[in-house]
DODRENBA-771283 format. One record per residue (C-alpha): x negated, y, z negated; residue in three letters. Coordinates in steps of 0.02 Angstrom, whole numbers, padded with zeros to 5 digits, always signed. Layout:
// residues N
XYZALA
...
// end
This chain:
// residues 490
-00068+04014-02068UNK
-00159+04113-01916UNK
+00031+04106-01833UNK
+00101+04171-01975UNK
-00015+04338-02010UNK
+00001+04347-01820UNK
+00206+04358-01817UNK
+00188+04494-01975UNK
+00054+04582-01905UNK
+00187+04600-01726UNK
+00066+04528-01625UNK
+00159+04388-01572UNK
+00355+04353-01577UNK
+00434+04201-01713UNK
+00476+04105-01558UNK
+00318+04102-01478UNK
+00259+04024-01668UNK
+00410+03900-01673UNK
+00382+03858-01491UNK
+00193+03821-01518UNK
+00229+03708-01658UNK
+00376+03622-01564UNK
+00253+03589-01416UNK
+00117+03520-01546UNK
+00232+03374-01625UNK
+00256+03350-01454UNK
+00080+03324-01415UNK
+00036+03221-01575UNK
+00181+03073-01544UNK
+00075+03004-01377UNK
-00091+03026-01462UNK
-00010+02925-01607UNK
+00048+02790-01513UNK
-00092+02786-01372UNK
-00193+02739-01572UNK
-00066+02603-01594UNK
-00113+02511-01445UNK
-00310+02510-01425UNK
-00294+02333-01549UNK
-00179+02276-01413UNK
-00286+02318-01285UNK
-00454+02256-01368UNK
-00362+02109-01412UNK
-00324+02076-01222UNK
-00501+02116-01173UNK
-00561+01965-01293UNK
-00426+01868-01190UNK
-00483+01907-01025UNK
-00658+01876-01077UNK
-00617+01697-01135UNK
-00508+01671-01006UNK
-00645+01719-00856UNK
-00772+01609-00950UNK
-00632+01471-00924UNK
-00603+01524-00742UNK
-00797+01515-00700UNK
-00830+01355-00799UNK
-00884+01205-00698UNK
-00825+01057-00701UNK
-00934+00924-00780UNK
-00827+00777-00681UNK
-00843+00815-00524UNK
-00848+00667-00383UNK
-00994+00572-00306UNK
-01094+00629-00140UNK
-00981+00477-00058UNK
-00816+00433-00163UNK
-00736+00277-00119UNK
-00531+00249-00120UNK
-00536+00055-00180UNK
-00367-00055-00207UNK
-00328+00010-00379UNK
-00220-00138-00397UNK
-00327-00232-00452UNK
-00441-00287-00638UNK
-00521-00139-00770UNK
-00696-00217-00859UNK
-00808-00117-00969UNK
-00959-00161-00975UNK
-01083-00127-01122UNK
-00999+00046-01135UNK
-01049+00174-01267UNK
-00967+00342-01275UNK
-00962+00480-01400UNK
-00892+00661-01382UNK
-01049+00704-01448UNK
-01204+00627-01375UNK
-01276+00548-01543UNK
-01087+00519-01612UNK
-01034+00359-01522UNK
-00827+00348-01538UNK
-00845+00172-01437UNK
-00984+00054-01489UNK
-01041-00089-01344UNK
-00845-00105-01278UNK
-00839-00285-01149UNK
-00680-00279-01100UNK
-00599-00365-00961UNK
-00424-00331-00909UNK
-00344-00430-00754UNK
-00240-00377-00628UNK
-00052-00356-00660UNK
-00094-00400-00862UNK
-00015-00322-00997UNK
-00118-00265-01128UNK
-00092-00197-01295UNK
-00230-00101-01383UNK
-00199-00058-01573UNK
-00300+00005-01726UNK
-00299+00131-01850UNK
-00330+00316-01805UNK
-00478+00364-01757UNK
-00537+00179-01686UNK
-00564+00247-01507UNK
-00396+00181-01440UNK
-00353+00340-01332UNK
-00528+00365-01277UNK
-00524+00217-01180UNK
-00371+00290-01074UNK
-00485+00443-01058UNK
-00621+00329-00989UNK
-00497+00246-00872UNK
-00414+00438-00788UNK
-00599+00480-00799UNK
-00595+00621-00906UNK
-00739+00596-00958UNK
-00902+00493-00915UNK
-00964+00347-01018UNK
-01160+00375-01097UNK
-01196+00196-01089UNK
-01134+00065-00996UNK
-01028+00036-00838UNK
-00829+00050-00828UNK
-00783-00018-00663UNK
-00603-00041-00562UNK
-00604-00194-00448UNK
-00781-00189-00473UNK
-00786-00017-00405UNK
-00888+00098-00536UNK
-00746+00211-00588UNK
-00890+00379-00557UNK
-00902+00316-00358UNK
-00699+00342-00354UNK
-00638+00493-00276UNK
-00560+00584-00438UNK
-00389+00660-00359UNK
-00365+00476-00281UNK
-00407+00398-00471UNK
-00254+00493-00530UNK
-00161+00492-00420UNK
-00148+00287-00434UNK
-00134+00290-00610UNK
+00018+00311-00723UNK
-00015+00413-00877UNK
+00115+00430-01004UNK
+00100+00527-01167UNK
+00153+00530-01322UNK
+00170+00713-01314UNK
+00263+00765-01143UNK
+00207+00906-01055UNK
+00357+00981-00933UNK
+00375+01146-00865UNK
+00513+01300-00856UNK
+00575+01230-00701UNK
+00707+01115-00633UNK
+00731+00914-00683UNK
+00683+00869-00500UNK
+00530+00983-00506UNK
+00479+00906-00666UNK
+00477+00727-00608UNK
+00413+00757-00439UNK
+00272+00843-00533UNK
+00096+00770-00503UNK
+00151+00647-00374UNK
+00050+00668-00187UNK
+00214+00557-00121UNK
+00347+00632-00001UNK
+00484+00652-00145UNK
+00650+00669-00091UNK
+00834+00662-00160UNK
+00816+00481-00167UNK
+00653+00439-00228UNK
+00696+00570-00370UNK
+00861+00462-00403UNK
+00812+00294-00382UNK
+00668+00346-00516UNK
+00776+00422-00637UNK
+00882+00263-00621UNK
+00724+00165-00667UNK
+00712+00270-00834UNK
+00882+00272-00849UNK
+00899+00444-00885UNK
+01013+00480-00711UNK
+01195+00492-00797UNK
+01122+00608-00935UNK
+01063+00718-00797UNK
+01223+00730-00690UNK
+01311+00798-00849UNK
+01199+00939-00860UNK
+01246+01100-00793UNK
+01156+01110-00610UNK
+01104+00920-00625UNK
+00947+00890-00559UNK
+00912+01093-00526UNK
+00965+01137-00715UNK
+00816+01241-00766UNK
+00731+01155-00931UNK
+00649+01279-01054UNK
+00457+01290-01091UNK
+00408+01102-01127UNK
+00609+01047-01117UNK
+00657+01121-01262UNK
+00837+01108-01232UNK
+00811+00913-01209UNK
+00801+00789-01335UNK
+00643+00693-01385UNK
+00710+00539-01291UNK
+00762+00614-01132UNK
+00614+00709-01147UNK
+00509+00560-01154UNK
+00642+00455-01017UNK
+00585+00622-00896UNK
+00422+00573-00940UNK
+00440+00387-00881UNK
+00534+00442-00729UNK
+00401+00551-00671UNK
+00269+00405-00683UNK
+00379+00304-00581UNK
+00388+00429-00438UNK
+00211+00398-00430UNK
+00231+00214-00384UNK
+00056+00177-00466UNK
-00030+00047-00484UNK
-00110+00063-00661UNK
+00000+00122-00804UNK
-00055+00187-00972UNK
+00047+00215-01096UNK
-00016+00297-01244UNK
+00094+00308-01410UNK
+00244+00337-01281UNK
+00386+00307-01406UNK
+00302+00355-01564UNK
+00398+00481-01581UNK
+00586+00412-01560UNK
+00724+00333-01669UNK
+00743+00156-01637UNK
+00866+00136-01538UNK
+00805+00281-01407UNK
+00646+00176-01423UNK
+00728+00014-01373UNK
+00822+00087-01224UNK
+00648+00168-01175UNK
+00542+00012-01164UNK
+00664-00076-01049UNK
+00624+00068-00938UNK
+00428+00056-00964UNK
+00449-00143-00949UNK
+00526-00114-00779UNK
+00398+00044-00740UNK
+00262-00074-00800UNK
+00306-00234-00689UNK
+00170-00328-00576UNK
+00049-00180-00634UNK
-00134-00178-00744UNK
-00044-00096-00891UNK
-00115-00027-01067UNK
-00025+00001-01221UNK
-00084+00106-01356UNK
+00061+00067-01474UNK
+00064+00060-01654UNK
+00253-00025-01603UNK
+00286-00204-01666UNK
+00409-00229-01516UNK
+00283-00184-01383UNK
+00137-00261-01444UNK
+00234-00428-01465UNK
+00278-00409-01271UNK
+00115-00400-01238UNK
+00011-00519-01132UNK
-00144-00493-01254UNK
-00208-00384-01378UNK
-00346-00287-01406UNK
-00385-00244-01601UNK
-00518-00076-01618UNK
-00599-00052-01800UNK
-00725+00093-01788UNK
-00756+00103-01608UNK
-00769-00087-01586UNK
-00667-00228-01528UNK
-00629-00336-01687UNK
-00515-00458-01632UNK
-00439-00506-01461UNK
-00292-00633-01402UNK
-00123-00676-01372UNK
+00018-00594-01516UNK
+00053-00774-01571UNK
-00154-00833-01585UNK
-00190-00669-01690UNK
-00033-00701-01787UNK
-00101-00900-01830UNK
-00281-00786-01868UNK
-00188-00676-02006UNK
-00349-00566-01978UNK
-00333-00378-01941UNK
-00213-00377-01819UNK
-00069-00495-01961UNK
-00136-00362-02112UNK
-00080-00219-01976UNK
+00095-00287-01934UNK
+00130-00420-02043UNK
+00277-00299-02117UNK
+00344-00251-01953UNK
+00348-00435-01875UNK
+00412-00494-02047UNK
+00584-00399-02030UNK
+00625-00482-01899UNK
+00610-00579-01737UNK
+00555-00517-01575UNK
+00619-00561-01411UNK
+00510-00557-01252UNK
+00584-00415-01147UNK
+00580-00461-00961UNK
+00583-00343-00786UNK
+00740-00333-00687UNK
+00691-00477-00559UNK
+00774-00401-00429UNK
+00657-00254-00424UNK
+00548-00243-00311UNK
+00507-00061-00282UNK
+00583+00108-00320UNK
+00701+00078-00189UNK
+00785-00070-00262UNK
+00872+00063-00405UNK
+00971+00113-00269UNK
+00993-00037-00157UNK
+01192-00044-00106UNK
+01188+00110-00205UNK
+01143+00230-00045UNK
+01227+00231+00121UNK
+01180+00276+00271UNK
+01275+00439+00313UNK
+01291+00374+00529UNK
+01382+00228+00470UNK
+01525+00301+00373UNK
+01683+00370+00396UNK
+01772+00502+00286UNK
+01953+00572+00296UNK
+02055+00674+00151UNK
+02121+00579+00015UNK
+02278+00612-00089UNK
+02230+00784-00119UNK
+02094+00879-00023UNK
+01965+00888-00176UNK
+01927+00703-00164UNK
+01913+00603-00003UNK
+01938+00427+00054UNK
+01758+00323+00135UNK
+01752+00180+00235UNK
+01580+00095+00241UNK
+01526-00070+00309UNK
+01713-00108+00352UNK
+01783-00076+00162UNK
+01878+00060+00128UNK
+01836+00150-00055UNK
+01993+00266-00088UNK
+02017+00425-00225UNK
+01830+00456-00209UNK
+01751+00649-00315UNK
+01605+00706-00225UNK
+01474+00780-00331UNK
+01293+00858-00284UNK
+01140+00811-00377UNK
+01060+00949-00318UNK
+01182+01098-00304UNK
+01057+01241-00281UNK
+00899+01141-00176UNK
+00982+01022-00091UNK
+01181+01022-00064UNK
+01181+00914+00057UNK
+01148+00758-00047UNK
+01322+00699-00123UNK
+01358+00544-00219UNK
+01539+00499-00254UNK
+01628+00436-00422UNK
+01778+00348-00432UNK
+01860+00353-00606UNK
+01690+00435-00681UNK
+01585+00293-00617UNK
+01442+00313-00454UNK
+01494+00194-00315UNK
+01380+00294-00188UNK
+01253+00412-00125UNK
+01224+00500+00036UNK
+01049+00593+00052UNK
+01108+00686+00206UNK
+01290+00739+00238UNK
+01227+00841+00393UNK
+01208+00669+00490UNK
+01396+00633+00454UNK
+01511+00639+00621UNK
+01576+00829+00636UNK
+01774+00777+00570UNK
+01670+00685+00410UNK
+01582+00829+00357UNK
+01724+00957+00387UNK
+01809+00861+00270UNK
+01678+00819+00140UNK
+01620+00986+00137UNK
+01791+01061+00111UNK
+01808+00946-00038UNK
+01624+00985-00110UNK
+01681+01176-00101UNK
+01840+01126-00203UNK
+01755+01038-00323UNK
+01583+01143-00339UNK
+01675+01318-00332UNK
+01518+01464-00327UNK
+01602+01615-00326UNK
+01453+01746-00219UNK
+01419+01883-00310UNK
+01409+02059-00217UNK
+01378+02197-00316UNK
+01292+02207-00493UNK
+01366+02357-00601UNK
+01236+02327-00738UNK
+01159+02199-00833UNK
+01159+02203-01042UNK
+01004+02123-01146UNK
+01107+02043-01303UNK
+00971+01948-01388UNK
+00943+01782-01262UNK
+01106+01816-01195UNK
+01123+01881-01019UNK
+01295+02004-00999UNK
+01315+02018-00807UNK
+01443+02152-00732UNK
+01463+02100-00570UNK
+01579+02120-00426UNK
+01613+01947-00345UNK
+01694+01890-00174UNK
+01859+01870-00289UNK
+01848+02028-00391UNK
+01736+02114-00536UNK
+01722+01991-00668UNK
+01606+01996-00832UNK
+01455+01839-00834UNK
+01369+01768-00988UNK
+01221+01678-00974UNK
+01120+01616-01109UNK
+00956+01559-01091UNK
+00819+01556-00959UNK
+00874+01385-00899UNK
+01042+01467-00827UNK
+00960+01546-00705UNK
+00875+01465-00575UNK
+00768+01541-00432UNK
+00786+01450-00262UNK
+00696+01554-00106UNK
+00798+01717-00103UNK
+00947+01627-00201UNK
+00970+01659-00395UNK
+01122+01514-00466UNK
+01186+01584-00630UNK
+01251+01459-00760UNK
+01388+01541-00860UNK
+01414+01492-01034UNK
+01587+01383-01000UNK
+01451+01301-00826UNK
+01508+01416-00706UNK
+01405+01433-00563UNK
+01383+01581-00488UNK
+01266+01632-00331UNK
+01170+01785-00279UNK
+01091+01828-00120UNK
+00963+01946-00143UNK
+00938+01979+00028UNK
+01138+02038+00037UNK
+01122+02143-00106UNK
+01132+02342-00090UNK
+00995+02448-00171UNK
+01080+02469-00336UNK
+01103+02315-00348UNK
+00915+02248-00303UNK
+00852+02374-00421UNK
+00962+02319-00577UNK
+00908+02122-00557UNK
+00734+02160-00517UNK
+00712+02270-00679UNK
+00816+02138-00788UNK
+00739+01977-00713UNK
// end
């Protein structure tokens, strides 16, 4: 209104009005939105807060002024133990349990009867208010904590895995030197292997936040693998197939009988199958042991443990599932399996995409090569002949010089990764990735879907296309454009 008596007074000109109010909206929009954010920004402030106090928190387990590193392959007793997540709240009520080595115990009972607080007694996550728990008569407090865990197998009924690669996920947690074959021979062991060669990158295919894009067995198979790795010498399983259909759940426990051979192992099942494999049983009622014995005693009993089962067992009969005999460590997945790459020779079979290999004197013609681990390590190969494995080499660079010429001019053939040179741009389309790229062959158009189809390694991105194309970038050969464009996008 002051503008306006201003302009028809001639004291100031209709654009210098116009302009002033122009410049005003102008002012207002940043003000608005600068408004729209303080919740944002208090709510972040809350979330630092909590997540400092979690930061500067100490640890209430911590390890004794000596820890000890006892043979964990050995007995678990608990002695007169009380514990309660609350002090006056007891969850576990005077627990004497004695569990010997390499036995196979089952513990079952309705929820809330302290079954998976035992396991959290055992991996020491917490401390007992009463009583001693003890490992080959070591108290479990005088055992350094990182060596505890280490030893002992822990599988889940919910599995935690990360936005990373397969092998990353079952290496995971393991203080082991892991390598190509250790990762194999383990995911032989869960027998979860073949599903991972068909994925796109095998073993370096990127899963999604808690393997998403897996199912709940292969998932759980991962899971199994991972504890294997470890080569432990406890295993706890708690609820580990709860959550599967029954045949998933049948192929699983072979893997966990095998995982779970010539070890102290604990079951926390509410599965008919495994707790009829068991050696002995353990039945928890309200924080106490009710009833204890073999599955055929507490069967002749009909006490808790028959009321709990008696509908499961009744459907049907229950074989005892045994271990493979012939394993006798990790290693024995891939025994005749893996050859030793200064002992083999390779020439060009009928085309130069597969290759011929004679080892120890036999001569296996027609053979594919294929990498298990394209992007990390591709110079592990293993070889199928009609879409079976006949065998694995962990090292091609140890190969004769003629050998590898040859093998790696077939693994080029048959893993073709077009470089890519130049990126033009890179369009967001929901999770969809458009790529306009120029490659060693020409520009071409890339769609990638998903964060696990593109995998970091060093200063190498691998992009999985959406037919599994694999594609390769190297940063450090990148122009500036380029550089800029990923960095922004990724």
């Amino acid at each position: 209104m002051v503008g306006g008596n201003q302009v028809i007074a001639g004291s100031i000109q209709l654009g210098v009005i116009t302009a002033f109010v122009f410049y005003m909206s102008m002012f207002y929009g940043p003000i608005n939105n600068l408004s729209n954010i303080i919740p944002f920004i208090q709510q972040a402030s809350t979330s630092g807060d909590r997540l400092r106090e979690l930061l500067e928190t100490e640890p209430t387990i911590t390890n004794s002024k000596h820890p000890r590193k006892p043979d964990l392959n050995a007995g678990i007793s608990f002695n007169n133990v009380n514990f309660g997540y609350e002090p006056m709240l007891h969850v576990l009520k005077n627990i004497n349990l004695s569990i010997a080595k390499g036995e196979k115990v089952a513990i079952v009972g309705k929820s809330g009867s302290g079954k998976s607080t035992i396991s959290k007694l055992i991996l020491r996550f917490y401390d007992v208010n009463d009583g001693v728990m003890s490992i080959n008569g070591v108290n479990v407090k005088e055992i350094e904590l990182g060596y505890l865990r280490d030893r002992i197998a822990y599988v889940p009924q919910d599995v935690i895995l990360f936005d990373n690669t397969v092998a990353y996920n079952v290496a995971y947690g393991s203080n082991n030197h892991i390598g190509a074959k250790e990762i194999i021979a383990a995911c032989k062991a869960a027998i979860i292997h073949d599903e991972i060669m068909k994925l796109p990158s095998a073993y370096d295919t990127n899963l999604n936040e808690r393997g998403s894009s897996l199912s709940g067995g292969q998932k759980q198979r991962i899971s199994i693998a991972r504890a294997v790795v470890k080569i432990p010498d406890i295993v706890i399983l708690d609820e580990s197939t709860s959550n599967l259909d029954v045949n998933s759940e049948r192929e699983i426990y072979k893997a966990l009988v095998n995982l779970m051979q010539g070890k102290t192992s604990i079951m926390i099942t509410h599965n008919a199958h495994e707790v009829m494999n068991a050696d002995r049983i353990i039945v928890m009622e309200n924080g106490k042991i009710c009833e204890s014995g073999s599955p055929e005693d507490l069967l002749r009993k009909k006490g808790n443990f028959y009321r709990m089962f008696k509908r499961q067992i009744s459907k049907g009969e229950f074989k005892k599932e045994k271990a493979d005999e012939s394993v006798s460590s990790i290693y024995s997945y891939i025994d005749g399996f893996i050859l030793d790459p200064k002992r083999i020779t390779i020439t060009t079979g009928d085309r130069e995409s597969i290759v011929d290999v004679v080892a120890l004197g036999k001569k296996h013609s027609g053979l594919l090569p294929k990498l298990p681990f394209p992007i990390s390590n591709p110079n592990a190969v293993i070889f199928y002949k009609s879409g079976n494995e006949l065998l694995f080499v962990d090292d091609i660079t140890a190969l004769d010089h003629e050998s590898y010429k040859i093998l790696r001019k077939a693994i080029t053939m048959n893993n073709f990764k077009p470089a890519i040179r130049t990126i033009r741009k890179i369009l967001i389309r929901g999770d969809e990735l458009e790529w306009h790229v120029g490659t060693e062959y020409g520009n071409t158009i890339i769609n990638t879907k998903g964060r696990r189809n593109i995998s970091i390694d060093g200063s190498t991105i691998s992009l999985t296309d959406t037919f599994d194309n694999i594609y390769e970038i190297e940063i450090d050969k990148l122009d500036q454009k380029s550089f800029s464009i990923i960095s922004e996008s990724i």
